[in-house]
PQR file with spaces between the fields and no chain letter, atoms N, CA, C, O and H, PARSE charges and radii, in Angstrom:
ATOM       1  N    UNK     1       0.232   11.778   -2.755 -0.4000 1.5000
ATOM       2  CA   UNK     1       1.109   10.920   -3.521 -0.0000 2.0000
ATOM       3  C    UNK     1       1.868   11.805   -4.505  0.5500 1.7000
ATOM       4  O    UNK     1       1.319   12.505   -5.355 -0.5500 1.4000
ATOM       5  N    UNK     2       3.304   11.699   -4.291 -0.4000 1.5000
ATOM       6  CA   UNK     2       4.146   12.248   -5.747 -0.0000 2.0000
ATOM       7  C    UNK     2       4.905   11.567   -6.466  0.5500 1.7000
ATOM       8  O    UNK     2       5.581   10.601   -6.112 -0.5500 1.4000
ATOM       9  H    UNK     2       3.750   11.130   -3.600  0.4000 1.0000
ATOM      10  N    UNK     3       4.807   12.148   -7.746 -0.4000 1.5000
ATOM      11  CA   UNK     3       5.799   11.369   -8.700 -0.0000 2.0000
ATOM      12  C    UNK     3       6.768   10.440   -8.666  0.5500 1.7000
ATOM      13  O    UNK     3       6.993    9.396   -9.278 -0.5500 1.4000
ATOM      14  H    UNK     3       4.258   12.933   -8.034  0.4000 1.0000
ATOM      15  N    UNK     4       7.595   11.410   -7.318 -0.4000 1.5000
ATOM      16  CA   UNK     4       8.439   10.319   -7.322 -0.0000 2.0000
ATOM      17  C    UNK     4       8.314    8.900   -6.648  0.5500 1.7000
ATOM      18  O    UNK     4       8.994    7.946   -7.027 -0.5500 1.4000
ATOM      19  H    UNK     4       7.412   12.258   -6.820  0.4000 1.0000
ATOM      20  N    UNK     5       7.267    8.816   -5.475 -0.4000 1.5000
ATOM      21  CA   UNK     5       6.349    7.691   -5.185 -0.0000 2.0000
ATOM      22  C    UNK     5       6.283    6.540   -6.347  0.5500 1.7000
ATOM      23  O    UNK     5       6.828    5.440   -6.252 -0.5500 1.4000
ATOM      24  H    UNK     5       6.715    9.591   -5.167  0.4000 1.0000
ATOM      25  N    UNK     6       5.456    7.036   -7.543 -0.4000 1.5000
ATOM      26  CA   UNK     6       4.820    6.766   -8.664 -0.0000 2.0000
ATOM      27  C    UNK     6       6.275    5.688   -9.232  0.5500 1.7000
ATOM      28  O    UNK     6       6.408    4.466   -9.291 -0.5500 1.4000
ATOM      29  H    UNK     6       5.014    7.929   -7.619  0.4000 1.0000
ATOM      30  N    UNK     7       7.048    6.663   -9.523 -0.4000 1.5000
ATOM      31  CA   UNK     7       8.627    6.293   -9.896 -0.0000 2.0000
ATOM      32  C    UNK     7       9.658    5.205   -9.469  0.5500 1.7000
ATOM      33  O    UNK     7      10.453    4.392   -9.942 -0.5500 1.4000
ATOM      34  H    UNK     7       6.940    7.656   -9.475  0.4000 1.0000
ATOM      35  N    UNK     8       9.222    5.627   -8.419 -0.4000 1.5000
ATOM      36  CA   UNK     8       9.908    4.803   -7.391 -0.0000 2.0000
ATOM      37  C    UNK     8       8.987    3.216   -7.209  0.5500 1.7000
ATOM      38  O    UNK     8       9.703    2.218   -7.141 -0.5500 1.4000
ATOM      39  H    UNK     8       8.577    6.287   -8.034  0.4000 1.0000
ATOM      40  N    UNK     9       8.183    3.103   -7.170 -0.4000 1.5000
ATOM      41  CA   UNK     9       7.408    1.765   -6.740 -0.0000 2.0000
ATOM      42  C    UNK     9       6.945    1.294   -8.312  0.5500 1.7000
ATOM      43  O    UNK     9       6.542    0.136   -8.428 -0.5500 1.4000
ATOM      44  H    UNK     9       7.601    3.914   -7.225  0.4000 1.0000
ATOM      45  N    UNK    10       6.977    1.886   -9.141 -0.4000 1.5000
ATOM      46  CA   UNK    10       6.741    1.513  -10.568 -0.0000 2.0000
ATOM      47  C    UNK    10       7.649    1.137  -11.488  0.5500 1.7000
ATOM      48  O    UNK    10       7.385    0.384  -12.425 -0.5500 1.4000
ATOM      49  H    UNK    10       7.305    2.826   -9.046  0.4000 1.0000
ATOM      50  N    UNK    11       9.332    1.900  -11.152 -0.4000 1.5000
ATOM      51  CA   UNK    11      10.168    1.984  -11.922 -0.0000 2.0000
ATOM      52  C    UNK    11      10.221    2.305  -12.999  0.5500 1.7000
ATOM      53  O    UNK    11      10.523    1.549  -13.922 -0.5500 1.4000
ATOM      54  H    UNK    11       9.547    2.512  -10.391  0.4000 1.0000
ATOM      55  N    UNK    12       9.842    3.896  -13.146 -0.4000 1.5000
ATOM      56  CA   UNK    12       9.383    4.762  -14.486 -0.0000 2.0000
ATOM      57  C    UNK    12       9.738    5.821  -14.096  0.5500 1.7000
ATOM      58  O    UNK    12      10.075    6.300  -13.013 -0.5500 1.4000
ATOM      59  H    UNK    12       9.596    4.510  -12.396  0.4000 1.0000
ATOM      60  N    UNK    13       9.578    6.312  -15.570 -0.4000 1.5000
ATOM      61  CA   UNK    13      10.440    8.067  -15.593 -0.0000 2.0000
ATOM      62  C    UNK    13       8.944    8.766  -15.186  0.5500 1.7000
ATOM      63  O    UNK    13       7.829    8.283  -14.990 -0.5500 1.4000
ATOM      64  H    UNK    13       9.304    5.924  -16.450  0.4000 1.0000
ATOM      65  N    UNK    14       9.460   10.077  -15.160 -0.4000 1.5000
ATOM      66  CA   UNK    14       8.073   11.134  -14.214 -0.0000 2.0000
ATOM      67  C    UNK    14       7.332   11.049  -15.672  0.5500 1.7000
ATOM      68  O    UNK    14       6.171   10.657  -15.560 -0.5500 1.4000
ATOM      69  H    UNK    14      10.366   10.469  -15.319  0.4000 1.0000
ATOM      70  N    UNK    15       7.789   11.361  -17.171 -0.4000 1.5000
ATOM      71  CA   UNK    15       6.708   11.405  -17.895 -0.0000 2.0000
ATOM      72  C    UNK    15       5.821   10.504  -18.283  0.5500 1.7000
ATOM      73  O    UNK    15       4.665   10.817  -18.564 -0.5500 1.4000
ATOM      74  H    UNK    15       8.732   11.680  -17.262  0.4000 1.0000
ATOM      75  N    UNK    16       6.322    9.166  -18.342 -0.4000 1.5000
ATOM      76  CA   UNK    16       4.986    7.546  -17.817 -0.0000 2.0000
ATOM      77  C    UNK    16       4.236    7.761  -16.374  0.5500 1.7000
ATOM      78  O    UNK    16       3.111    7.400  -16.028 -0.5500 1.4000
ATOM      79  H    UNK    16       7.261    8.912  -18.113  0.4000 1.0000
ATOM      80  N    UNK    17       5.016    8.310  -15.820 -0.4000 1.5000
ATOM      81  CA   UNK    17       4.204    8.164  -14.882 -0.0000 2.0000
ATOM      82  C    UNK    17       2.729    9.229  -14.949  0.5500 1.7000
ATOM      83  O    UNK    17       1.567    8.854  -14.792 -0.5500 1.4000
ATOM      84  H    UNK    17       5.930    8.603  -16.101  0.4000 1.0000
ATOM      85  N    UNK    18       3.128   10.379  -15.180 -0.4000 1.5000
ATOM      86  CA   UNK    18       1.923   11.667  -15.533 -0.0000 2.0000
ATOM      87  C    UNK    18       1.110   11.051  -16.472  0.5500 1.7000
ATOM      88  O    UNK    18       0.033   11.605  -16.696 -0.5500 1.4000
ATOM      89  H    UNK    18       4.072   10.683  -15.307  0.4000 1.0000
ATOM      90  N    UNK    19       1.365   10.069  -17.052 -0.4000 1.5000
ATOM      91  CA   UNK    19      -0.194    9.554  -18.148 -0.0000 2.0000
ATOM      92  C    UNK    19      -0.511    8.870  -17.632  0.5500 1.7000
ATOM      93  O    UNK    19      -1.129    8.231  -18.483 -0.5500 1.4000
ATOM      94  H    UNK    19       2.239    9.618  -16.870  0.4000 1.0000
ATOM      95  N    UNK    20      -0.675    8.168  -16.418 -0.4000 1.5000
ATOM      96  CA   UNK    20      -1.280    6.977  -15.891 -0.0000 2.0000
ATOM      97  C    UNK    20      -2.211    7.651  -14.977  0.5500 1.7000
ATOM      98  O    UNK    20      -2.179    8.783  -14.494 -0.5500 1.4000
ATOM      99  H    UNK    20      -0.173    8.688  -15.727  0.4000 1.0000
ATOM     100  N    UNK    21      -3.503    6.158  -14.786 -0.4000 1.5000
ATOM     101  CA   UNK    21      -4.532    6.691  -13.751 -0.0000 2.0000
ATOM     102  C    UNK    21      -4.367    6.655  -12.772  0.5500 1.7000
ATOM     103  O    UNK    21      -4.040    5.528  -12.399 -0.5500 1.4000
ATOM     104  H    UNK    21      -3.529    5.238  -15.178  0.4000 1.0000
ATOM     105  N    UNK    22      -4.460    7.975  -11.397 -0.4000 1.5000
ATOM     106  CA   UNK    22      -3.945    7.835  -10.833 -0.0000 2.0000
ATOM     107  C    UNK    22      -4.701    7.327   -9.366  0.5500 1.7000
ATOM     108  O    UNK    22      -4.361    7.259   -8.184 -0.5500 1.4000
ATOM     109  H    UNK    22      -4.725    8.891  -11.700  0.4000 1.0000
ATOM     110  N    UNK    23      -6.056    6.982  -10.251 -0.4000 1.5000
ATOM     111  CA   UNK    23      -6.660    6.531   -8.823 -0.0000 2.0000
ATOM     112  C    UNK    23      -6.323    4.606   -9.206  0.5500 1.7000
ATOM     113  O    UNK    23      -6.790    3.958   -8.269 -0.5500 1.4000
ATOM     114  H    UNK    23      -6.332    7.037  -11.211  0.4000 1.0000
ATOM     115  N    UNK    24      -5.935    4.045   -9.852 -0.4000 1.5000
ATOM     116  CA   UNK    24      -5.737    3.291  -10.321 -0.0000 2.0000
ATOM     117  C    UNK    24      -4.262    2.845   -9.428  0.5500 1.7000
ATOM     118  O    UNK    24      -3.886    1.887   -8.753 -0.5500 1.4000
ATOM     119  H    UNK    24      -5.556    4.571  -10.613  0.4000 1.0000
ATOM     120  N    UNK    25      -3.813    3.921   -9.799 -0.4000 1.5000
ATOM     121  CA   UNK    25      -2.392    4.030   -9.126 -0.0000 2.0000
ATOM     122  C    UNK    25      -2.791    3.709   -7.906  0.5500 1.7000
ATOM     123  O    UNK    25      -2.503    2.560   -7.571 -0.5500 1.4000
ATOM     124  H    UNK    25      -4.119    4.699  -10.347  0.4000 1.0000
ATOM     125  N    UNK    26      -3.326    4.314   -7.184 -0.4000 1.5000
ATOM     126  CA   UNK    26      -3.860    4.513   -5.486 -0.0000 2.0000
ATOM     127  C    UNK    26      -3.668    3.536   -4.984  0.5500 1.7000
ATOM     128  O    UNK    26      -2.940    3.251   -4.033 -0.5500 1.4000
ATOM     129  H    UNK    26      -3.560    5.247   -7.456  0.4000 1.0000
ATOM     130  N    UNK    27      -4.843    2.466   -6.097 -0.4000 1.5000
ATOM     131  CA   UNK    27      -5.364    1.013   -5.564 -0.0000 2.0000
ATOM     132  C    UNK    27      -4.484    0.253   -5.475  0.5500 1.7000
ATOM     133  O    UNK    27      -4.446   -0.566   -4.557 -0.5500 1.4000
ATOM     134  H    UNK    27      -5.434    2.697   -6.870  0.4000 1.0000
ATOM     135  N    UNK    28      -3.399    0.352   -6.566 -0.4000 1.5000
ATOM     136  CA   UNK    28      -2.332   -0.753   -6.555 -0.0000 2.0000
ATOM     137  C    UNK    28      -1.626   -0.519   -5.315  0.5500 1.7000
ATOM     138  O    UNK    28      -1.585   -1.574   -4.683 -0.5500 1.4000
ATOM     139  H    UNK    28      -3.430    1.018   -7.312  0.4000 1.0000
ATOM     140  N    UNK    29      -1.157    0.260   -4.816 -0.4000 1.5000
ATOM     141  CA   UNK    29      -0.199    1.249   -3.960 -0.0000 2.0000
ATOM     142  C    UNK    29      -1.039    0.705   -2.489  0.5500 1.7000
ATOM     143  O    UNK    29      -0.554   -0.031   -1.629 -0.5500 1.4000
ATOM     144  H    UNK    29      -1.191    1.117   -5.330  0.4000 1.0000
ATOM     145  N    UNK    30      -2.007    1.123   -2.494 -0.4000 1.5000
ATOM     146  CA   UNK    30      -2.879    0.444   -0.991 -0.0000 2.0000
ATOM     147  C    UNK    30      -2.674   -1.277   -0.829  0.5500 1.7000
ATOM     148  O    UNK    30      -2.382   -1.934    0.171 -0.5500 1.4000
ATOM     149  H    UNK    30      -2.401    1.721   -3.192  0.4000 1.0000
ATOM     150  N    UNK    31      -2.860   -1.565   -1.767 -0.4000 1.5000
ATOM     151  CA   UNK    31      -2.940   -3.560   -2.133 -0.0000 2.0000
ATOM     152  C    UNK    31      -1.349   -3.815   -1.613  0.5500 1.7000
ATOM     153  O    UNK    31      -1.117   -4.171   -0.458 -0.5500 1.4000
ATOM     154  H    UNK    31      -3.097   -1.032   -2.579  0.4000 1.0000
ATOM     155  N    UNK    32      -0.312   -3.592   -2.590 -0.4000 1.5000
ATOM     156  CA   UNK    32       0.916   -3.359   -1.752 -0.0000 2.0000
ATOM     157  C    UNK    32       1.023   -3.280   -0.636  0.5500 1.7000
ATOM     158  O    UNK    32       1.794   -4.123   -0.177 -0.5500 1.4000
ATOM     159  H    UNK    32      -0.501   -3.302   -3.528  0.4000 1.0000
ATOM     160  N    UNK    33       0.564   -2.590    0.108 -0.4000 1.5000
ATOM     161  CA   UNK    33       0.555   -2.163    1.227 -0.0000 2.0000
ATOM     162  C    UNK    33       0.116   -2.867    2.516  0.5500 1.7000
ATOM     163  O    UNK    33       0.719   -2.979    3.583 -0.5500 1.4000
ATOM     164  H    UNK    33      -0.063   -1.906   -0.265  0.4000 1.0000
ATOM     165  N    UNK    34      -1.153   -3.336    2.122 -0.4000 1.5000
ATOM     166  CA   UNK    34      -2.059   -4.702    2.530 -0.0000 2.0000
ATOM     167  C    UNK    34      -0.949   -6.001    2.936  0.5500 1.7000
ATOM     168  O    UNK    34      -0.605   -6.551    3.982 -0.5500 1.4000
ATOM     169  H    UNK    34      -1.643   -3.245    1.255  0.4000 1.0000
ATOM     170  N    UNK    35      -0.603   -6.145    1.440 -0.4000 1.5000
ATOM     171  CA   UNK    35       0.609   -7.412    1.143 -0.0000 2.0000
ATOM     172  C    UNK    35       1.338   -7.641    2.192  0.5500 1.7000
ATOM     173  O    UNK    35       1.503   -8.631    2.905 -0.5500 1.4000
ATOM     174  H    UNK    35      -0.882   -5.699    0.590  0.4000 1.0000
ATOM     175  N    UNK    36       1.796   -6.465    2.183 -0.4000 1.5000
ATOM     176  CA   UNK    36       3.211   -6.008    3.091 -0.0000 2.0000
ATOM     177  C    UNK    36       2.636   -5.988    4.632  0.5500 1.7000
ATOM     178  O    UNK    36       3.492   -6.253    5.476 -0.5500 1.4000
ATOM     179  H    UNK    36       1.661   -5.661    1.604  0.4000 1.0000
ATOM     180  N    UNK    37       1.748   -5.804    4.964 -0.4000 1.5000
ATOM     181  CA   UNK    37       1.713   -5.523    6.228 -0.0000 2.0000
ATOM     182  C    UNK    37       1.011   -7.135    6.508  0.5500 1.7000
ATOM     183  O    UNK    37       1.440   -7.654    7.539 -0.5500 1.4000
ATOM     184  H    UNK    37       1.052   -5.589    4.279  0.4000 1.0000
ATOM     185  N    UNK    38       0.396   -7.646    6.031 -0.4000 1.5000
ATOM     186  CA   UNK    38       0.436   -9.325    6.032 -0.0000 2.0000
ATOM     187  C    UNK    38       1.147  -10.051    6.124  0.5500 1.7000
ATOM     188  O    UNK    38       0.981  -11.183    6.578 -0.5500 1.4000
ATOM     189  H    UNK    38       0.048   -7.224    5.193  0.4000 1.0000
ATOM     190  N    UNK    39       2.303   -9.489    5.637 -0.4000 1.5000
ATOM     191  CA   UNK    39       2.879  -10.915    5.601 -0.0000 2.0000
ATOM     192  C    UNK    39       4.119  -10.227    6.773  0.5500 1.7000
ATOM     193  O    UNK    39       4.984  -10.998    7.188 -0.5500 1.4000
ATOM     194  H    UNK    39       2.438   -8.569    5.268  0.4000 1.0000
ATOM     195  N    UNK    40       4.117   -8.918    7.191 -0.4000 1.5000
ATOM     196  CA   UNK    40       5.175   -8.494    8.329 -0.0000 2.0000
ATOM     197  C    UNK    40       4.201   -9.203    9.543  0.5500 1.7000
ATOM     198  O    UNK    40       4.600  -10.012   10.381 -0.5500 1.4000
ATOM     199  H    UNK    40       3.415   -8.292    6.854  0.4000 1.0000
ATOM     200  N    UNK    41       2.979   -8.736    9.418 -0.4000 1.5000
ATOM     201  CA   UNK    41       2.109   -9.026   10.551 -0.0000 2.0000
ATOM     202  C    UNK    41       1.951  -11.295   10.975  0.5500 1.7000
ATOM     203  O    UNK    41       1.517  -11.882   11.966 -0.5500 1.4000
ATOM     204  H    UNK    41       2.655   -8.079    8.738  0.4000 1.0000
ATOM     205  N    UNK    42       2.485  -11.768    9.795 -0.4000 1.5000
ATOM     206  CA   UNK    42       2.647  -13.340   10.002 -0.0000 2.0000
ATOM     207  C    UNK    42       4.226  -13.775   10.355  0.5500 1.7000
ATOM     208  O    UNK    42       4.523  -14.864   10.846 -0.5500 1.4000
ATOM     209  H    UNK    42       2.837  -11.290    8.990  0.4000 1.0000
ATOM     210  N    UNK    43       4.715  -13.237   10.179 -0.4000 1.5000
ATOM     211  CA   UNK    43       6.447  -13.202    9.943 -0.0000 2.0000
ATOM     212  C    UNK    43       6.666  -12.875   11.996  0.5500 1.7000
ATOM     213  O    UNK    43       7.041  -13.544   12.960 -0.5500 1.4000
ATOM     214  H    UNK    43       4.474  -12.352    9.780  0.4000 1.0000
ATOM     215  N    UNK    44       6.172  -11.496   11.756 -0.4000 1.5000
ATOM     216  CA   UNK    44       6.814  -11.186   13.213 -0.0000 2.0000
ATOM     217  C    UNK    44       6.195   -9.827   13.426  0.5500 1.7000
ATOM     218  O    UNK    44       6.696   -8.855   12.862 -0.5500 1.4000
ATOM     219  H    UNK    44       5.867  -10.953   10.973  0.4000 1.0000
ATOM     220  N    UNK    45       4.981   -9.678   14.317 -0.4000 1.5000
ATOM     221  CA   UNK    45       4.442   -8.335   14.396 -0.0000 2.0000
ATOM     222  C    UNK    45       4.909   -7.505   14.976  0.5500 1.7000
ATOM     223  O    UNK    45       4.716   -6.352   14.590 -0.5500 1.4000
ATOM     224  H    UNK    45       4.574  -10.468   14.775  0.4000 1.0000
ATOM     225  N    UNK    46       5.442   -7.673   15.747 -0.4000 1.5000
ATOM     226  CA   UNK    46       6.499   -6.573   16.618 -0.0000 2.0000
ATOM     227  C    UNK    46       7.469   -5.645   15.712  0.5500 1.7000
ATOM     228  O    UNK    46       7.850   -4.516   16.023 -0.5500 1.4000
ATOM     229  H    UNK    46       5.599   -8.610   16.061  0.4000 1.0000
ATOM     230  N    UNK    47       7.726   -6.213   14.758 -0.4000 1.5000
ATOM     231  CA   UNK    47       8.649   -5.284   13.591 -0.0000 2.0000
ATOM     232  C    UNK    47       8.001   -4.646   12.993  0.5500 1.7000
ATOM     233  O    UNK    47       8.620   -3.717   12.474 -0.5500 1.4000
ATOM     234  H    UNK    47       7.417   -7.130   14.506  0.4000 1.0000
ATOM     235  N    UNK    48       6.532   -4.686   12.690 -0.4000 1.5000
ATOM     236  CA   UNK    48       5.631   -3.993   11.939 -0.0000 2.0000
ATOM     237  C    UNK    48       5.879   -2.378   11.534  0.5500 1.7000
ATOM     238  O    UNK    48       5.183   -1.545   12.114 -0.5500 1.4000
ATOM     239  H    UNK    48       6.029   -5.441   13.112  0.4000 1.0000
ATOM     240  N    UNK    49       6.547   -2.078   10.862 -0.4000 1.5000
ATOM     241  CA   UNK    49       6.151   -0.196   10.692 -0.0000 2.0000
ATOM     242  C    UNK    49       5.111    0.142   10.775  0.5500 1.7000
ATOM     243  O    UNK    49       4.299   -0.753   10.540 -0.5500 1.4000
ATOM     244  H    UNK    49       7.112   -2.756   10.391  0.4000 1.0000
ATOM     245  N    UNK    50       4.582    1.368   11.092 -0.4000 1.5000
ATOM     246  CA   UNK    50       3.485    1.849   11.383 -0.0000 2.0000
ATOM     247  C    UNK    50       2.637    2.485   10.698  0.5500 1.7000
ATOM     248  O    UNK    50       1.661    3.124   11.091 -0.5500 1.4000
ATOM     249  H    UNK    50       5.242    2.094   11.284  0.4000 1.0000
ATOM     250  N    UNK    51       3.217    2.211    9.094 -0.4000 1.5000
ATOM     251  CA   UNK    51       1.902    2.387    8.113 -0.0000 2.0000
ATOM     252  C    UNK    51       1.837    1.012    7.976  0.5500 1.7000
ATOM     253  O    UNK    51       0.700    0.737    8.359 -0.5500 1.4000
ATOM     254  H    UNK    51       4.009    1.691    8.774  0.4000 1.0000
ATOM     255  N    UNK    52       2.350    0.065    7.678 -0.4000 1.5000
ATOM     256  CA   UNK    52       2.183   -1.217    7.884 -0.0000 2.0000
ATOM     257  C    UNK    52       0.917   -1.731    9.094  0.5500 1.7000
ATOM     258  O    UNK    52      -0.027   -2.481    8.845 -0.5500 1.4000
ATOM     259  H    UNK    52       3.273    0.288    7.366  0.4000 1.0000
ATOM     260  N    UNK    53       1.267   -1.016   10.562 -0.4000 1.5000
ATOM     261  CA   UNK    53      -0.041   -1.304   11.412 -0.0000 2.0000
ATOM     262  C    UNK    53      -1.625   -1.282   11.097  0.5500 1.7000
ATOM     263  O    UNK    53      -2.628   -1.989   11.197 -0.5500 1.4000
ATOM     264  H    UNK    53       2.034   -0.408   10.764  0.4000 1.0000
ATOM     265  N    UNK    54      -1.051    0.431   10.495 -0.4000 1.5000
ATOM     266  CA   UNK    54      -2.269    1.108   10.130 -0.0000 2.0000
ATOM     267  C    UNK    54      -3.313    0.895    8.994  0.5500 1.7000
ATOM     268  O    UNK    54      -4.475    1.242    8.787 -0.5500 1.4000
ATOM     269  H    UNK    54      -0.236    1.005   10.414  0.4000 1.0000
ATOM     270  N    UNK    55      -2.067   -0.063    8.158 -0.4000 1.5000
ATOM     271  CA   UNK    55      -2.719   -0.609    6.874 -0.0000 2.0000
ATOM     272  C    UNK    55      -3.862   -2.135    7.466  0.5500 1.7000
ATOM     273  O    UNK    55      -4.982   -2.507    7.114 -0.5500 1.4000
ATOM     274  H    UNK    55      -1.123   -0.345    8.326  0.4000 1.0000
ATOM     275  N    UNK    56      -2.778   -2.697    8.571 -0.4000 1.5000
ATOM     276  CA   UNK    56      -3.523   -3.752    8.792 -0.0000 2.0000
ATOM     277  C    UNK    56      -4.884   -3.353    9.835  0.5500 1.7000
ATOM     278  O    UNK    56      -5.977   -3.891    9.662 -0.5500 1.4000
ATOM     279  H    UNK    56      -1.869   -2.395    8.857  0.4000 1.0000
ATOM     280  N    UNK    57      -4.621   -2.273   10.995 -0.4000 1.5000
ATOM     281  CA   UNK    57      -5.402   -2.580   11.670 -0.0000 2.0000
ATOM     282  C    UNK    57      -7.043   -1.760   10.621  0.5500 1.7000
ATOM     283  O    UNK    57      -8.201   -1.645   11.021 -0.5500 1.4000
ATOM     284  H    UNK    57      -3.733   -1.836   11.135  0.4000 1.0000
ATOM     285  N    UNK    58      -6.508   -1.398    9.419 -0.4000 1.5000
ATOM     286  CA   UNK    58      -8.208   -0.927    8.314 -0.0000 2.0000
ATOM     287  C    UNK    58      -8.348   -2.029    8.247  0.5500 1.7000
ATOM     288  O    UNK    58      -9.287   -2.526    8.870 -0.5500 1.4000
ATOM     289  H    UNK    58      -5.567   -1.491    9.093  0.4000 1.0000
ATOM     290  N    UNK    59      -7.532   -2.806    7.517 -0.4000 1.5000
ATOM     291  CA   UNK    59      -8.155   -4.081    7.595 -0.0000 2.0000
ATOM     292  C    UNK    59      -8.784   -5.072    7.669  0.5500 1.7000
ATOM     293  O    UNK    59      -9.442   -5.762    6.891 -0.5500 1.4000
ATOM     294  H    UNK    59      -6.769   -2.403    7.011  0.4000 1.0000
ATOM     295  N    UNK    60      -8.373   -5.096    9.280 -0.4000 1.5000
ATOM     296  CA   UNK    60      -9.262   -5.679    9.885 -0.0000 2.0000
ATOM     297  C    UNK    60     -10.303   -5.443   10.526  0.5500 1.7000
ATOM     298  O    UNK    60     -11.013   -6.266   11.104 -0.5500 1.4000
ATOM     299  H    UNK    60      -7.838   -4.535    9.911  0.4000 1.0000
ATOM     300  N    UNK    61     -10.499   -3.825   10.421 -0.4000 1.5000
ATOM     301  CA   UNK    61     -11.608   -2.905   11.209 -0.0000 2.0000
ATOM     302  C    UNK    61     -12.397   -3.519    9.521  0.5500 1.7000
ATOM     303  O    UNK    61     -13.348   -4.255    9.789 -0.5500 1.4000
ATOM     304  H    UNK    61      -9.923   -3.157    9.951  0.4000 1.0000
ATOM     305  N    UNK    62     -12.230   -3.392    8.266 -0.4000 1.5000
ATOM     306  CA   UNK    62     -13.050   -3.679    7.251 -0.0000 2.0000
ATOM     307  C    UNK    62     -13.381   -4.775    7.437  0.5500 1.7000
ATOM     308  O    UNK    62     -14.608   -4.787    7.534 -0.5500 1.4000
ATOM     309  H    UNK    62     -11.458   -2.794    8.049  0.4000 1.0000
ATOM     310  N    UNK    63     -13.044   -5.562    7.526 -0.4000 1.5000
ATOM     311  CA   UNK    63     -13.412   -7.545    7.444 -0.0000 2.0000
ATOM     312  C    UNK    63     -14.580   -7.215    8.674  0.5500 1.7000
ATOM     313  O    UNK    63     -15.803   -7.104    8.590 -0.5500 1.4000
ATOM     314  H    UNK    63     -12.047   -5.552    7.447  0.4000 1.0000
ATOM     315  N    UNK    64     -13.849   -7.133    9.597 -0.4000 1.5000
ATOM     316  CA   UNK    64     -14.806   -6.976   10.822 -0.0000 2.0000
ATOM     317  C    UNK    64     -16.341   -6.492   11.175  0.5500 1.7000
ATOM     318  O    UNK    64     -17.175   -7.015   11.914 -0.5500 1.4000
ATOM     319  H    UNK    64     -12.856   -7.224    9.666  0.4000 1.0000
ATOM     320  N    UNK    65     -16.411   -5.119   10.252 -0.4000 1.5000
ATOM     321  CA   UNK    65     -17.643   -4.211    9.796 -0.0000 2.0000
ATOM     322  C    UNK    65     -18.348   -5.164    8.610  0.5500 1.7000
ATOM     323  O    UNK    65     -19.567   -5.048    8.740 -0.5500 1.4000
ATOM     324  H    UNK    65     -15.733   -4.694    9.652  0.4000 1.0000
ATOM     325  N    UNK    66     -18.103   -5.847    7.770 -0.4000 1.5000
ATOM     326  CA   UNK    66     -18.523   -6.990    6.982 -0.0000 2.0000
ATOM     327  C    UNK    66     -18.524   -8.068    7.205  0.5500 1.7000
ATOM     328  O    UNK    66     -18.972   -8.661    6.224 -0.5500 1.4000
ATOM     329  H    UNK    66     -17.113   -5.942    7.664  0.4000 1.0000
ATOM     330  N    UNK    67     -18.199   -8.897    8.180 -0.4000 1.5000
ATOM     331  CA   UNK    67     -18.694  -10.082    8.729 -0.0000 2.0000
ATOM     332  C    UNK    67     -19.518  -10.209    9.248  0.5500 1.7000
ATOM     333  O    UNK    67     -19.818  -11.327    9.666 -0.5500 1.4000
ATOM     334  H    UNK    67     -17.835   -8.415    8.977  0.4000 1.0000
């Protein structure tokens, strides 16, 4: 993950961004990610990008290993 990641999905300058936690950061950034590939994956899966897949098919490999 870089700054400008951070920047970009936060809408902050690089020096807010360098004081923040960045495993904190991670989590939000994965959850996003989750979001997004949910609601591409209900909408219309065939359009899915492929971190989008990859986000969903953890997913559901997680739910799955815990059910």
């Amino acid at each position: 993950m870089t700054i400008g990641v951070i920047c970009e999905a936060f809408h902050c300058l690089p020096s807010e961004a360098m004081n923040e936690n960045w495993a904190v950061i991670r989590e939000i950034l994965d959850y996003r990610m989750l979001v997004s590939a949910r609601e591409q994956h209900n909408q219309d899966a065939s359009h899915m990008h492929p971190s989008q897949v990859a986000a969903w098919t953890e997913m559901v490999e997680a739910v799955d290993s815990n059910g």
